[in-house]
DOTIRO-609140 format. One record per residue (C-alpha): residue in three letters; residue number from 1; x negated, y, z. Coordinates in steps of 0.2 Angstrom, whole numbers. Layout:
// residues N
- resn;resi;east;north;up
- ALA;NUM;X;Y;Z
...
END
This chain:
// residues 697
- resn;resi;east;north;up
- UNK;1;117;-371;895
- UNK;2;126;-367;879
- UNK;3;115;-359;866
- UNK;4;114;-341;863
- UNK;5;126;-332;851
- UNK;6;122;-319;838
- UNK;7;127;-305;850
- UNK;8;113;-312;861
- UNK;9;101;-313;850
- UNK;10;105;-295;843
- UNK;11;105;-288;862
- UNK;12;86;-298;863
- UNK;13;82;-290;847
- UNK;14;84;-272;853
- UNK;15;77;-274;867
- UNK;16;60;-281;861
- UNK;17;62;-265;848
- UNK;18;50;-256;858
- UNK;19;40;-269;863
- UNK;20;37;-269;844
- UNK;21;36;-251;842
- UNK;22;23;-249;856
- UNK;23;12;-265;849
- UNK;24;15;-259;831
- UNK;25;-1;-247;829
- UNK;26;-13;-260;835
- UNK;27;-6;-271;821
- UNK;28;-19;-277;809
- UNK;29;-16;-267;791
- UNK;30;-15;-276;776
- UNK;31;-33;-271;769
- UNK;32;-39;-280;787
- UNK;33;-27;-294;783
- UNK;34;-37;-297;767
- UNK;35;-52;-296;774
- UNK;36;-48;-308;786
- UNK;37;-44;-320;773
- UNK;38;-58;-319;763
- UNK;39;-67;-323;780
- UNK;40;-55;-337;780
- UNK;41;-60;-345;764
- UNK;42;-78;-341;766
- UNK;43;-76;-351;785
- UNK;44;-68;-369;775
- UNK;45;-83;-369;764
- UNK;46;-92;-372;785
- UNK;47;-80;-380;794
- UNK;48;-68;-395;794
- UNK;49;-47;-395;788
- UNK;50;-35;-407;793
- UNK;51;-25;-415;780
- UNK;52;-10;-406;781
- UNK;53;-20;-388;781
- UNK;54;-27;-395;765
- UNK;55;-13;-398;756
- UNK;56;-7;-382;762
- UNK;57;-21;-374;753
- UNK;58;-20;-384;740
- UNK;59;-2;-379;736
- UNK;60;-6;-361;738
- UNK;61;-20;-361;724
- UNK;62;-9;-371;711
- UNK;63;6;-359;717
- UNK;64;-4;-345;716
- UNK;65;-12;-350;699
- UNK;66;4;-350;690
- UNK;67;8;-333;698
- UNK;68;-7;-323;691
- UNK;69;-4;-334;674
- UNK;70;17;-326;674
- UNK;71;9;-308;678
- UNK;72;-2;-311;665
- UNK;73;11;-315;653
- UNK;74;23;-300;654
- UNK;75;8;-286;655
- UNK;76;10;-272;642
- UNK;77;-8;-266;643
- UNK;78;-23;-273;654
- UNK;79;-24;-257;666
- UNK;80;-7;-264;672
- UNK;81;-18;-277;680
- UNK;82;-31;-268;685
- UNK;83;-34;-279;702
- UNK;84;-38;-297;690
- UNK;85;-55;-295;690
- UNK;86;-54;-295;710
- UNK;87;-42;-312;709
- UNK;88;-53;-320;700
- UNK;89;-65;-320;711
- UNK;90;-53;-324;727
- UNK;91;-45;-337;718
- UNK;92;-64;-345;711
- UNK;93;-65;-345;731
- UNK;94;-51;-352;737
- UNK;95;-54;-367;724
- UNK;96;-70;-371;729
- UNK;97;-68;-370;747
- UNK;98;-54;-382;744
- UNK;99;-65;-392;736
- UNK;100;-80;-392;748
- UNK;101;-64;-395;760
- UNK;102;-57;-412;752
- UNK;103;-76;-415;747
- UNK;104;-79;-419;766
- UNK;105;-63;-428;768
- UNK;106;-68;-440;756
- UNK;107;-85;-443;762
- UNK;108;-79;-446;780
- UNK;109;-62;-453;780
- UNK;110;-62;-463;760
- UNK;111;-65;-479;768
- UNK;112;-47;-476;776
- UNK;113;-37;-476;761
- UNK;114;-30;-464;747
- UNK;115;-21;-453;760
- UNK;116;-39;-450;765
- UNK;117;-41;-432;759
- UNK;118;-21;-429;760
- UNK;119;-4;-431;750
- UNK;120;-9;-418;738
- UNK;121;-26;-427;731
- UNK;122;-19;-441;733
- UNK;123;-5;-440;722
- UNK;124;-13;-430;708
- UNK;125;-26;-444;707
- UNK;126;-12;-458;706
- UNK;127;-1;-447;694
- UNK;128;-16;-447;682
- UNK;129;-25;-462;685
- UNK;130;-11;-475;683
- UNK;131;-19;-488;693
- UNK;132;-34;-489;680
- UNK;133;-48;-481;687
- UNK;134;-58;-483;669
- UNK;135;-40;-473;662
- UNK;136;-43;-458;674
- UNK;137;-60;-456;672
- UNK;138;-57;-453;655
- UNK;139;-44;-441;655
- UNK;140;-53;-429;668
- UNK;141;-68;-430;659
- UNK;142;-57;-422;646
- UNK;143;-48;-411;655
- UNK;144;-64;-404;660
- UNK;145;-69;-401;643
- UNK;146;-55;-392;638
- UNK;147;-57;-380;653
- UNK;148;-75;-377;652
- UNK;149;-79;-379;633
- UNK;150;-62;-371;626
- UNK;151;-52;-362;637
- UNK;152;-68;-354;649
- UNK;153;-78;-350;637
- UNK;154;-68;-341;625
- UNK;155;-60;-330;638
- UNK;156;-80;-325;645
- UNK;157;-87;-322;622
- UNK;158;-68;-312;622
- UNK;159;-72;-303;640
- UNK;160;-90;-298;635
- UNK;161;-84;-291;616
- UNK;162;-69;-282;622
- UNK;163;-84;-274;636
- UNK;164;-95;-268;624
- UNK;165;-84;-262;611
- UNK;166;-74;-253;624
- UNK;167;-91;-244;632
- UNK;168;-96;-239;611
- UNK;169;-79;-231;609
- UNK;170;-79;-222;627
- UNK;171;-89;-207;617
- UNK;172;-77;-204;603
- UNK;173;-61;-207;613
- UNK;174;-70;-192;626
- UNK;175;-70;-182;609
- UNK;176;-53;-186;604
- UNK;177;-45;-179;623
- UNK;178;-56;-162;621
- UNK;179;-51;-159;601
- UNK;180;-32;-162;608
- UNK;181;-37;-149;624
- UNK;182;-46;-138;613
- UNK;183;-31;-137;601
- UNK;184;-17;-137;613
- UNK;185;-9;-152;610
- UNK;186;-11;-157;627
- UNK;187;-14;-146;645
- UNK;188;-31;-147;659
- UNK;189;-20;-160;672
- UNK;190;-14;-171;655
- UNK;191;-33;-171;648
- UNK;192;-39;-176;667
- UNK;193;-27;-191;666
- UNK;194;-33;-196;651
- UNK;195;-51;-194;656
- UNK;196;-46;-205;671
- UNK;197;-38;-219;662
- UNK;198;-51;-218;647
- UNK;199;-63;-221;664
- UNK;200;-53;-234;670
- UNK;201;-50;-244;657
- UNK;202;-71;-245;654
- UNK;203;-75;-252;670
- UNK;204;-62;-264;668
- UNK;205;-67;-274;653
- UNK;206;-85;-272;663
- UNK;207;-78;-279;679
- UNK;208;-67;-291;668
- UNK;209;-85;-294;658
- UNK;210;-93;-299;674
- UNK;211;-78;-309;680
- UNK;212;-77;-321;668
- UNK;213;-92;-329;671
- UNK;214;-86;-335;690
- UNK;215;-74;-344;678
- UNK;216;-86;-353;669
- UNK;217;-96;-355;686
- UNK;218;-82;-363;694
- UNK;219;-79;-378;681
- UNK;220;-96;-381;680
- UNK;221;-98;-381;702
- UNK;222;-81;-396;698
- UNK;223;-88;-405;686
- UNK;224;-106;-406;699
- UNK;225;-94;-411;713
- UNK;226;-83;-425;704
- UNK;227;-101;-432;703
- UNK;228;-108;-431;720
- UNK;229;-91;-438;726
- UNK;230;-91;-452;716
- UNK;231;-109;-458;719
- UNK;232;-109;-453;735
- UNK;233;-94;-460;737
- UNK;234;-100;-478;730
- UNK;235;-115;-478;742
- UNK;236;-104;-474;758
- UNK;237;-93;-486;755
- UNK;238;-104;-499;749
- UNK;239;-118;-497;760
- UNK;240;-110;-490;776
- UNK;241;-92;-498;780
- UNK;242;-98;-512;771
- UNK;243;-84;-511;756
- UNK;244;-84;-519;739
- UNK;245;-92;-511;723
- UNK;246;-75;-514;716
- UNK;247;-64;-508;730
- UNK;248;-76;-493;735
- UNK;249;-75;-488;715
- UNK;250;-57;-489;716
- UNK;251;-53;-479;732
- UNK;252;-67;-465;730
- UNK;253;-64;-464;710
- UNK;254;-45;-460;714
- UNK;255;-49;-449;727
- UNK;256;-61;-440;716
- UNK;257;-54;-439;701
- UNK;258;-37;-434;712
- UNK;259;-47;-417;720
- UNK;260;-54;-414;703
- UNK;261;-37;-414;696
- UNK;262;-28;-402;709
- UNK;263;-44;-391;708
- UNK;264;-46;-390;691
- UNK;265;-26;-388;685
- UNK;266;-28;-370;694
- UNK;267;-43;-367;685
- UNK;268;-36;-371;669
- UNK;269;-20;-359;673
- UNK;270;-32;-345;679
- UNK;271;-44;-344;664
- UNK;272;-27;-347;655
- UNK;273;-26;-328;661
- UNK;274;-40;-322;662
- UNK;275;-39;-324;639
- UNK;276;-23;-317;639
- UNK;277;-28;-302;649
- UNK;278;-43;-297;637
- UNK;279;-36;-302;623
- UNK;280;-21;-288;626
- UNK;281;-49;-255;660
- UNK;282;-50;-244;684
- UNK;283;-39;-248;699
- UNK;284;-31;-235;707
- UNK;285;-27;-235;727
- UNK;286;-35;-249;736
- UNK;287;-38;-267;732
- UNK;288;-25;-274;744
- UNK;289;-9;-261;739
- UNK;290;-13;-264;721
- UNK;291;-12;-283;723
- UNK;292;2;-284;733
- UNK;293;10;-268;720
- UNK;294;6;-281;704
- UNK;295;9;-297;710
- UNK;296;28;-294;717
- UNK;297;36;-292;701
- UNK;298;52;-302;700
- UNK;299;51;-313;685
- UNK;300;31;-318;689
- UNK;301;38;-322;706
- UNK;302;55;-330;700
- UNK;303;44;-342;689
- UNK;304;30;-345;701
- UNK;305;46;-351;716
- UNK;306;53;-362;702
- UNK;307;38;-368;699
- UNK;308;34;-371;716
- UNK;309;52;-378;721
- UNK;310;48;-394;703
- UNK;311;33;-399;712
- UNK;312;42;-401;730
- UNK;313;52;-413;720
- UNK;314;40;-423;712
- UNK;315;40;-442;721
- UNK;316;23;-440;733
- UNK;317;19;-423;735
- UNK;318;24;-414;753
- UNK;319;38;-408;752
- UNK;320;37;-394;764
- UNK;321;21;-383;758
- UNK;322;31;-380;740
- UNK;323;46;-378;747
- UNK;324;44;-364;758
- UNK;325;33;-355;745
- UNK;326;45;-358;733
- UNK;327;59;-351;746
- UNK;328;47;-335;749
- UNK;329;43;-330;730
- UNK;330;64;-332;726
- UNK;331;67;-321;741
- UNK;332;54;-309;736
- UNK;333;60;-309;717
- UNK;334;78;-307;722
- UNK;335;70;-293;734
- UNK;336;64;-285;719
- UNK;337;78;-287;709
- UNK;338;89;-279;719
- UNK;339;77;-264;723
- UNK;340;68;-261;705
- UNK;341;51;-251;707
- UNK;342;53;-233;705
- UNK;343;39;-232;694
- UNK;344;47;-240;680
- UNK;345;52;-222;678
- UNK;346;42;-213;671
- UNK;347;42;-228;654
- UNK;348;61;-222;653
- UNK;349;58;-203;654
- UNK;350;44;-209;641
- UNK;351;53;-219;629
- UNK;352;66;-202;629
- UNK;353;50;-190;624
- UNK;354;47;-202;608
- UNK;355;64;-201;604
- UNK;356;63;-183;602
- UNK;357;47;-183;591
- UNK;358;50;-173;579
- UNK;359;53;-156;591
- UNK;360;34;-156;593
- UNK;361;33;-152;576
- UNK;362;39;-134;581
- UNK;363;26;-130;594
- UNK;364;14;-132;580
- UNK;365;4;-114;580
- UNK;366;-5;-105;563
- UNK;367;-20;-100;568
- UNK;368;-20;-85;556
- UNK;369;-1;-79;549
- UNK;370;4;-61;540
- UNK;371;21;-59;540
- UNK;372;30;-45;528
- UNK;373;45;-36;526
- UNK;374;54;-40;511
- UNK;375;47;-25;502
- UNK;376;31;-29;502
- UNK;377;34;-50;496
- UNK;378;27;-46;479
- UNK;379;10;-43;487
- UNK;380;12;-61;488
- UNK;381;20;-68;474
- UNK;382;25;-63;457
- UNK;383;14;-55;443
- UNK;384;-1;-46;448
- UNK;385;-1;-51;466
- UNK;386;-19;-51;472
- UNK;387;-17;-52;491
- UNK;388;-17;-70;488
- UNK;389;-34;-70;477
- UNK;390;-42;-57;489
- UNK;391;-41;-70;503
- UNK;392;-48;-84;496
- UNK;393;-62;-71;492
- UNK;394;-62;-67;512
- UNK;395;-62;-85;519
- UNK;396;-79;-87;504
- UNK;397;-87;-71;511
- UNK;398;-83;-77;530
- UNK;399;-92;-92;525
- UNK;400;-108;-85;516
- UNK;401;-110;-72;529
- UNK;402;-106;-82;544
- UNK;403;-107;-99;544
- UNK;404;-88;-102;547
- UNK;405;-74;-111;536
- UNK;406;-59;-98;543
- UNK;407;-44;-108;544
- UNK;408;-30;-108;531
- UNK;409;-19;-90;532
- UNK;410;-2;-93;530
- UNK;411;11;-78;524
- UNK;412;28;-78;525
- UNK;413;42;-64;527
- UNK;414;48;-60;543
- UNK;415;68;-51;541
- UNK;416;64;-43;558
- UNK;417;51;-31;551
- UNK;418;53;-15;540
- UNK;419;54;-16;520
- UNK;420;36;-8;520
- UNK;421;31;-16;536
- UNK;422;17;-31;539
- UNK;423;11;-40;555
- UNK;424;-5;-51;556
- UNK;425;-7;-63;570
- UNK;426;-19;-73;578
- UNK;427;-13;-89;585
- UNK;428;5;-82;585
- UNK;429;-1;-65;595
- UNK;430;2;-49;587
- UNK;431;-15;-45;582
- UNK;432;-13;-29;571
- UNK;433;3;-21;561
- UNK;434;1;-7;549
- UNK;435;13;-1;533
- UNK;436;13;0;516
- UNK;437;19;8;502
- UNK;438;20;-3;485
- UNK;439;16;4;469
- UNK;440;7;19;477
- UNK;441;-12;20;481
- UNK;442;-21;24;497
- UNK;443;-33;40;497
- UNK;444;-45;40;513
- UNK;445;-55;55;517
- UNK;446;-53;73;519
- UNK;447;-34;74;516
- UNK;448;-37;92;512
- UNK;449;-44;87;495
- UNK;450;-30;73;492
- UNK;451;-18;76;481
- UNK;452;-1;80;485
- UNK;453;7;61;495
- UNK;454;13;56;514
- UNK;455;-2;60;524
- UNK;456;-4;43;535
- UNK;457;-20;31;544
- UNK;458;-31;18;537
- UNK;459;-23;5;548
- UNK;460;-41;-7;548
- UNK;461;-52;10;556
- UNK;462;-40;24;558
- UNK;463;-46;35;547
- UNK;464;-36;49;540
- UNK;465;-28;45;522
- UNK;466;-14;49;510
- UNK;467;-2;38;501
- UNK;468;-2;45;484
- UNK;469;7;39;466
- UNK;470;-2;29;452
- UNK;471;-4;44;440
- UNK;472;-14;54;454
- UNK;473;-26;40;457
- UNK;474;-40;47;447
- UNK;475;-40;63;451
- UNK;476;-41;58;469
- UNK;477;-56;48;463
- UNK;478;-64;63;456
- UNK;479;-62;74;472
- UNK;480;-73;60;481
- UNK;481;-59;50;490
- UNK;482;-58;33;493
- UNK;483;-44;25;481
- UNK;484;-36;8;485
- UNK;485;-22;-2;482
- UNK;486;-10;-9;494
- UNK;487;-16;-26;495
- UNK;488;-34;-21;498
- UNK;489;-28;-12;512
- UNK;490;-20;-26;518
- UNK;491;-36;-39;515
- UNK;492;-48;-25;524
- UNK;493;-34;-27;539
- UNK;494;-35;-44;541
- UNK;495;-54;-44;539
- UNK;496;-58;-33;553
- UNK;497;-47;-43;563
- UNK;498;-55;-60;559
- UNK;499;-69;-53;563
- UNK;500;-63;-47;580
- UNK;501;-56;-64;584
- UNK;502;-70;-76;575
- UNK;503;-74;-83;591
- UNK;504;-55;-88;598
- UNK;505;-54;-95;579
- UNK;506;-67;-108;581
- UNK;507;-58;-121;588
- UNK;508;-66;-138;595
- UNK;509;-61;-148;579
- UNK;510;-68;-135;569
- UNK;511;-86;-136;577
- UNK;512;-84;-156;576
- UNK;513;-81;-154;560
- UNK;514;-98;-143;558
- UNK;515;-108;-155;566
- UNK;516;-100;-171;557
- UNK;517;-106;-159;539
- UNK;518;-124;-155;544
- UNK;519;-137;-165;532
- UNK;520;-143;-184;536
- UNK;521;-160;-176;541
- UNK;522;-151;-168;558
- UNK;523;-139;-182;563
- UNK;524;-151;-188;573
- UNK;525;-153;-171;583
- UNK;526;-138;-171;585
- UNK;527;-138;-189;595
- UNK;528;-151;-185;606
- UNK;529;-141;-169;610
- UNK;530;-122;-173;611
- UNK;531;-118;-179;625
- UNK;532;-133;-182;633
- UNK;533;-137;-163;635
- UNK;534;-123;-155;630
- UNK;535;-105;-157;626
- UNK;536;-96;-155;610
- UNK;537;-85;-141;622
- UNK;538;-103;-135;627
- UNK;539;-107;-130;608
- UNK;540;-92;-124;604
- UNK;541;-94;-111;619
- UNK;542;-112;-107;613
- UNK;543;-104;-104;593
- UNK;544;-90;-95;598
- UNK;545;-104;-82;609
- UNK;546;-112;-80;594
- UNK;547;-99;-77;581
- UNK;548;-92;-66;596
- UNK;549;-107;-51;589
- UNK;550;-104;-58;572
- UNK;551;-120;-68;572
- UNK;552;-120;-79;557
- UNK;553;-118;-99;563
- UNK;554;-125;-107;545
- UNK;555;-141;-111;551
- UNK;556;-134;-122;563
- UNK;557;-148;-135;562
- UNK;558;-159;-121;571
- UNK;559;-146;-115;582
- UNK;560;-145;-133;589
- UNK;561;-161;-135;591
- UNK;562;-162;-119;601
- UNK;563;-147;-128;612
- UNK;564;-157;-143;615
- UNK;565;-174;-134;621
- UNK;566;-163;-122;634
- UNK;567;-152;-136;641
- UNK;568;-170;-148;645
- UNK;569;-172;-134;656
- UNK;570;-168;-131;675
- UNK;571;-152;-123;668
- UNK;572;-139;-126;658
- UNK;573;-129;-109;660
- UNK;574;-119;-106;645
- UNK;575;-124;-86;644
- UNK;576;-143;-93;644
- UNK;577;-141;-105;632
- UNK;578;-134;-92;620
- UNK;579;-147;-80;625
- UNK;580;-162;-94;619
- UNK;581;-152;-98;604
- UNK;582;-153;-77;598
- UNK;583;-172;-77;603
- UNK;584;-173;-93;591
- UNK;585;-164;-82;578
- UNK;586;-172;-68;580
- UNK;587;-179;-66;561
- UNK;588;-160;-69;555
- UNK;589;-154;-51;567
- UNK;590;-169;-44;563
- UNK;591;-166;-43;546
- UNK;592;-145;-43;548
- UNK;593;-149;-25;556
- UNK;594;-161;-17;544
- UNK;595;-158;-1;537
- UNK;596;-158;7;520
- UNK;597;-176;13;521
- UNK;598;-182;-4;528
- UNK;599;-183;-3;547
- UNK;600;-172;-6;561
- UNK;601;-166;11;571
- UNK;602;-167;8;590
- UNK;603;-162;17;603
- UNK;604;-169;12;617
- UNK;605;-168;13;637
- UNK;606;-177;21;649
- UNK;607;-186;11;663
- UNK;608;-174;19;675
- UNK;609;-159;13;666
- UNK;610;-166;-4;665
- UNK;611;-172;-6;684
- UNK;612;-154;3;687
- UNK;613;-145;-12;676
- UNK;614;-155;-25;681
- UNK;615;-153;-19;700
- UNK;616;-134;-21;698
- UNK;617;-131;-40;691
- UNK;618;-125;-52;704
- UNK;619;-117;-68;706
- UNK;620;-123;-86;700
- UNK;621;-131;-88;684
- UNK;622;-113;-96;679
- UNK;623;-104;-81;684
- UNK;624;-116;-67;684
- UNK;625;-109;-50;684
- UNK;626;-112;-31;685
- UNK;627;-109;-21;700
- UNK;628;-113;-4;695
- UNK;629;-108;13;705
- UNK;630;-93;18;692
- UNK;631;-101;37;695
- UNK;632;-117;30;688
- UNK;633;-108;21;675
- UNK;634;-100;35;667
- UNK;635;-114;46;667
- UNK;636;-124;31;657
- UNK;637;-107;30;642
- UNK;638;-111;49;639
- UNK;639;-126;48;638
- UNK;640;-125;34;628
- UNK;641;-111;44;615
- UNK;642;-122;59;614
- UNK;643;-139;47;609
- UNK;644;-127;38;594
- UNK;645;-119;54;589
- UNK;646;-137;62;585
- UNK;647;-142;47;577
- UNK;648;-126;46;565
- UNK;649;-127;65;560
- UNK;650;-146;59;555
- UNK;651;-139;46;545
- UNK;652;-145;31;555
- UNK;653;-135;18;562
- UNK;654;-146;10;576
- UNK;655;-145;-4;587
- UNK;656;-147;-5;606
- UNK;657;-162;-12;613
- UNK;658;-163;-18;629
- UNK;659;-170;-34;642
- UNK;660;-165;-50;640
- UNK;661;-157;-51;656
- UNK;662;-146;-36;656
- UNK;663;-142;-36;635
- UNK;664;-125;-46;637
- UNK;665;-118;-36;654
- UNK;666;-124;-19;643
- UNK;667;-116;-26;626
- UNK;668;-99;-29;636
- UNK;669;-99;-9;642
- UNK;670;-106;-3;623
- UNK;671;-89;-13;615
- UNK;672;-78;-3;625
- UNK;673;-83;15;619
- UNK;674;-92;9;602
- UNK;675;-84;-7;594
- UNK;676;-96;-17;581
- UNK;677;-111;-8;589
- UNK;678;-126;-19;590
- UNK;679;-135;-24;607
- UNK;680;-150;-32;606
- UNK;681;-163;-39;618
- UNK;682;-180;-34;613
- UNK;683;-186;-54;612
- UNK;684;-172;-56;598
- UNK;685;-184;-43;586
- UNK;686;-193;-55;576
- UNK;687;-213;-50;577
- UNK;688;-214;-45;558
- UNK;689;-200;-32;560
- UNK;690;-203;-17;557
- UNK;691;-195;-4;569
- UNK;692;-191;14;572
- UNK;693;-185;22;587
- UNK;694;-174;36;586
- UNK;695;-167;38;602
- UNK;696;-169;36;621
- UNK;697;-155;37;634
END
């Protein structure tokens, strides 16, 4: 019969496609395909290998050894090779079964010569020996020591450092990723990746921590073995097939020292790695697709076949094992060679986005910017310019009153605006705009006894004013108005606005940089508190509530400690935090709010308002809302205009008093109809206040 063709075999191969197709779902998967072999390795440490699966295995460990020891080498960060600590471990087993493996060989077959335990041991033990069994013991015996005293035990001191320095740094780095959120130099999905590789890269050097010491297990289980196989060796061949001292010390020495040497060599390559991995943290996906992903690169596989093709040429060694390994890691280097992983990517698209730098640099934001027409640039600049002076005297104020450095204003013209024009804003949002008129004076009140000027508004509160000339200044003065210059108008702009948006100016860094100035005596409040109960985002949140109803934020020491007694309770809801930290501050509002005569105005509400408020919130304590009937709603704001109307024409400026459970819901509905209007709860009036009702709704 003449042999098949390659047409035949193409016309077999189609139709045992569906054959193949059909059988293909009941194929073990490649995470069962490594859990059969680690029950493979676990079954040699039981039963007995012929020779020629021993030095099968034995060629696959030292192949293998040189492969991790190539990926080792062209890693650019350790998270590249997140499945080593998992390798070590598999390749620590596969060594010592091996060695339990040629450990039996020798103990039952030595007597047969030095092919007892296979080509492999046998031509490692002659290659080092030389023929002088004296000559070998020596140089294993040194070999071992440079494993196990130098190479092992410097890779487990380098795992354990680079462990605990990486678990230490984990909380500033965390810090780090929210300052860059908080500030919007990165988004939520780029701080999540970073949260995850910051997590990652931790329980890496901890795996990697733990790893290294089945390292140092693994020479000291070699050096325990050489020993049993030579004295046990000795008293076999001595005492059981009868052989000579000298002959039984030749055959089991060579032997021995021959499976030390083959074991040992990949245990030398491995901790070889295992240094330079920690000297350079998570695994993501599973075990087996992340080993299959790393290993298959095409130099660490183009090394490890030319490796593995030197030693199938070597005078003794079995040709066959090396060779087809060898065969198989070119072919899956010149696989990858010609297909290139697709993830090598996003490094390119990389590289690109540090090229272009320096266009970051123009997403930069100014947290406060005025910008003027170029009529107004010598409120600026120039002789007698004050705007300049006048906000250095707002940022000191801001700071004595509340508690909070305000960030660096920056002015600059803007060609777009009027001549008399100005625009303030907030994190490059147009937060107000108004006009001047330079070298005239601003008159505010009845404009009926202004003197003649361009009849205009107060562009901070809206009140009705009149641009008049210099010369007429003090006569408006005389006639009881409200003379200021430009620039103070200006200044009294941007300090309502600040004050509107104190708490969008607090930024994270900003409250770092709070905490990081308290006094020595609080730092250690502070550790107990951040992050344990809190986050650094967390007291940010609580600040930024407070400055919110312009709540001073300098006695930050108390204000903390507030934050650390309501977030050691059964919850740690943001709203309720900020409410314990008012009641904690309640001599601070007490006296912020007293009036001229030396009491605190309150209107207050009536138990039907308060059951109706309290009635309508809803929702998680997270999330809690309102959920009023709006009929009922409107009614309650005019009653609630008509109660502040009679207290202003008696010349009282009174605050809100109201529960603690409904005083933010009810603060949020007063801001709409009565800006700058105080709501407080009635646990925030300090004991020794003294109070005076003069209103009900």
């Amino acid at each position: 019969m003449n042999p098949p063709g390659a047409s035949q075999f193409a016309a077999m191969g189609a139709s045992l496609q569906p054959v193949f197709d059909r059988m293909k779902p009941y194929m073990p998967a490649r995470d069962f395909g490594l859990a059969v072999g680690v029950i493979v390795l676990l079954s040699v440490l039981v039963l007995p290998l012929p020779r020629f699966v021993l030095d099968v295995g034995l060629a696959l460990s030292i192949t293998s050894s040189v492969l991790v020891l190539m990926v080792a080498m062209f890693l650019g960060k350790p998270l590249e090779f997140t499945s080593f600590p998992t390798l070590l471990l598999l390749t620590t087993l596969l060594r010592l079964s091996l060695n339990v493996a040629t450990t039996r060989l020798i103990l039952s077959h030595g007597s047969e010569g030095h092919l007892a335990a296979g080509h492999v041991v046998a031509a490692f033990g002659g290659l080092l020996m030389g023929g002088d069994v004296m000559i070998g013991v020596i140089l294993f015996a040194i070999l071992l020591v440079v494993n196990f005293m130098v190479i092992t035990k410097g890779s487990g001191r380098i795992a354990e450092v680079a462990a605990r320095f990486s678990l230490d740094a984990m909380p500033g780095k965390q810090m780090a990723i929210d300052a860059d959120l908080s500030s919007g130099m990165i988004n939520e999905a780029e701080a999540r990746r970073r949260r995850r590789e910051l997590e990652a890269e931790s329980a890496f050097f901890g795996a990697m921590d733990g790893a290294a010491k089945f390292v140092r297990g693994d020479a000291i289980a070699a050096l325990i073995i050489t020993f049993i196989n030579i004295i046990g060796g000795l008293a076999i061949g001595v005492l059981r097939h009868g052989m000579g001292i000298a002959a039984a010390a030749s055959t089991y020495t060579t032997l021995t020292i021959g499976d030390g040497l083959v074991s040992q060599i990949p245990s030398l390559l491995v901790s070889t790695a295992a240094g330079i991995v920690v000297t350079k943290g998570g695994m993501e996906g599973s075990t087996e697709a992340t080993i299959v992903r790393q290993l298959g690169g095409a130099k660490p596989l183009a090394l490890a076949a030319a490796a593995a093709g030197v030693l199938a040429l070597m005078p003794g060694l079995p040709v066959l094992p090396f060779l087809a390994l060898a065969c198989l890691s070119g072919g899956g280097a010149y696989l990858r060679w010609k297909t290139p992983d697709v993830a090598a990517e996003p490094a390119v698209q990389a590289v690109h986005a540090n090229a272009e730098a320096p266009i970051a640099e123009a997403l930069r934001i100014d947290h406060i910017r005025i910008e003027l027409g170029f009529g107004l640039l010598g409120l600026a600049g120039g002789e007698g310019a004050r705007l300049t002076e006048q906000i250095k005297a707002l940022r000191r104020a801001i700071a004595t009153d509340l508690g909070f450095i305000l960030p660096a204003v920056r002015i600059q013209d803007n060609m777009e605006l009027g001549a008399d024009e100005y625009c303030v804003r907030i994190k490059e949002i147009v937060a107000g705009r108004g006009q001047l008129r330079p070298g005239k004076f601003l008159a505010m009140g009845d404009a009926a006894f202004a003197p003649r000027g361009e009849p205009t508004q107060e562009p901070a509160f809206g009140l009705p004013a009149t641009w008049i000339e210099a010369a007429d200044k003090d006569e408006a003065a005389l006639r009881g108005l409200t003379v200021v210059d430009p620039s103070s108008v200006l200044a009294t702009h941007l300090t309502e606005l600040v004050k509107q948006n104190l708490a969008e100016l607090l930024s994270f860094a900003e409250t770092q940089k709070l905490i990081d100035d308290l006094p020595r005596e609080h730092q250690k409040l502070v550790t107990e508190l951040i992050p344990s109960l809190i986050s650094t985002g967390g007291v940010q949140r609580v600040l930024q509530g407070l400055l919110a109803e312009l709540v001073s934020i300098r006695d930050l020491a108390t204000i903390l400690e507030g934050i650390q007694e309501a977030s050691t309770g059964q919850t740690r809801a943001i709203p309720a935090i900020v409410g314990h930290v008012r009641t904690r501050l309640a001599r601070q509002l007490s006296e912020s709010h007293v009036g001229p005569m030396g009491y605190i105005p309150l209107i207050t509400l009536s138990p039907e308002w308060e059951g109706a408020f309290a009635d309508s919130i809803i929702g998680p304590p997270e999330e809690r809302q309102l959920a009023i009937a709006p009929s009922k709603l409107s009614d309650f704001m005019q009653r609630l205009r008509a109660a502040f109307d009679t207290a202003a024409q008696a010349g009282e400026t009174p605050v809100l008093l109201a529960s603690q459970n409904i005083r933010v819901h009810l603060r949020a509905i007063v801001d709409r109809i009565r800006p700058g209007t105080a709501v407080l709860a009635q646990t925030e009036i300090h004991a020794r206040a003294r109070i005076r009702t003069v209103g009900m709704i």
